[in-house]
C-alpha positions in Angstrom: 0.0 0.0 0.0 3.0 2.0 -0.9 1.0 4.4 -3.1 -1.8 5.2 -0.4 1.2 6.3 2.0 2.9 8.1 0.1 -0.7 10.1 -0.8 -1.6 10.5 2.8 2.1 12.0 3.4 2.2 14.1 0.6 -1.2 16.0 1.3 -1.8 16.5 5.0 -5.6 17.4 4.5 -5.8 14.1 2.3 -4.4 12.7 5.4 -7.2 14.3 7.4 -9.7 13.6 4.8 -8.7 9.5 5.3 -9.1 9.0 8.7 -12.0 10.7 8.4 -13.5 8.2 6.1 -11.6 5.4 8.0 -13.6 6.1 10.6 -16.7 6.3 9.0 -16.3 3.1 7.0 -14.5 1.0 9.7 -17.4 2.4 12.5 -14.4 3.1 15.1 -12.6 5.8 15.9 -9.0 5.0 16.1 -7.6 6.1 12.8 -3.7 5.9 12.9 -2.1 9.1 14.2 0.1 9.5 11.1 0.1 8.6 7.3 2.3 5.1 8.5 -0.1 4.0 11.1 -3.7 4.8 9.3 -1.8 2.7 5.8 -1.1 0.2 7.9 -4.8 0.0 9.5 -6.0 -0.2 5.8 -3.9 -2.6 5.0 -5.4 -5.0 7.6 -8.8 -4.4 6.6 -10.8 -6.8 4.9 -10.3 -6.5 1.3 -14.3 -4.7 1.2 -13.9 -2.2 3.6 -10.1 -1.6 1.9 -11.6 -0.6 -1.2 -14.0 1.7 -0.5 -11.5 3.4 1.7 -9.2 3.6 -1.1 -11.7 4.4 -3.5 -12.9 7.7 -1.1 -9.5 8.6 -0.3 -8.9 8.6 -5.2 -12.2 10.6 -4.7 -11.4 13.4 -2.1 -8.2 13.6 -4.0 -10.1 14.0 -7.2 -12.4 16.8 -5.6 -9.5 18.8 -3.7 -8.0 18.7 -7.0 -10.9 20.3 -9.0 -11.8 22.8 -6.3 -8.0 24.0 -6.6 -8.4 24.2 -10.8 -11.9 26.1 -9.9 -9.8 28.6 -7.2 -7.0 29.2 -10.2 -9.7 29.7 -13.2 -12.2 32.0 -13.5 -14.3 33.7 -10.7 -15.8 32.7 -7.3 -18.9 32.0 -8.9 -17.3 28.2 -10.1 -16.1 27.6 -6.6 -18.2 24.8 -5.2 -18.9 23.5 -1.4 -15.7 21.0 -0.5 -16.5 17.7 -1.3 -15.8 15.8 1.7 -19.3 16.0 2.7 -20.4 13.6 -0.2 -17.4 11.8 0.7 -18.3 10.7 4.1 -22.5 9.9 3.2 -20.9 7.5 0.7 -18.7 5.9 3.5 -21.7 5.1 5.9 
């Protein structure tokens, strides 16, 4: 899980954004204090519950990363609400 480390170490609100939907999808609240910890946790996981934390984590990278080319292009009329809200309904 080399990539999903390197991700959560790179971005620290990804990182946020994670344990976040760790959390959410795991129904605990013991996400790993750092980027090693939480990749580890996942790693564990049952291949199910791995995924869809993966898959979130590609998403809320996805959205950060289209709110940032909305902030850069045009005016504050295309800025949009941050995504992580859709992020964590899909989780539960």
């Amino acid at each position: 899980m080399g990539a999903l480390l390197a991700a959560l170490t790179a971005a620290p609100a990804l990182f946020d954004g994670a344990r976040a939907v760790y959390n959410a999808v795991t129904g605990s609240d013991d996400a790993g204090e750092t980027a090693q910890e939480l990749s580890q946790q996942v790693d564990a996981l049952p291949p199910e519950q791995r995924d869809r934390i993966i898959a979130s984590v590609i998403q809320l990278q996805q959205f950060d990363t289209q709110r940032f080319m909305s902030l850069t292009a045009g005016d504050a009329d295309h800025v949009r609400a941050t995504a992580r809200p859709q992020i964590a309904l899909q989780a539960m």
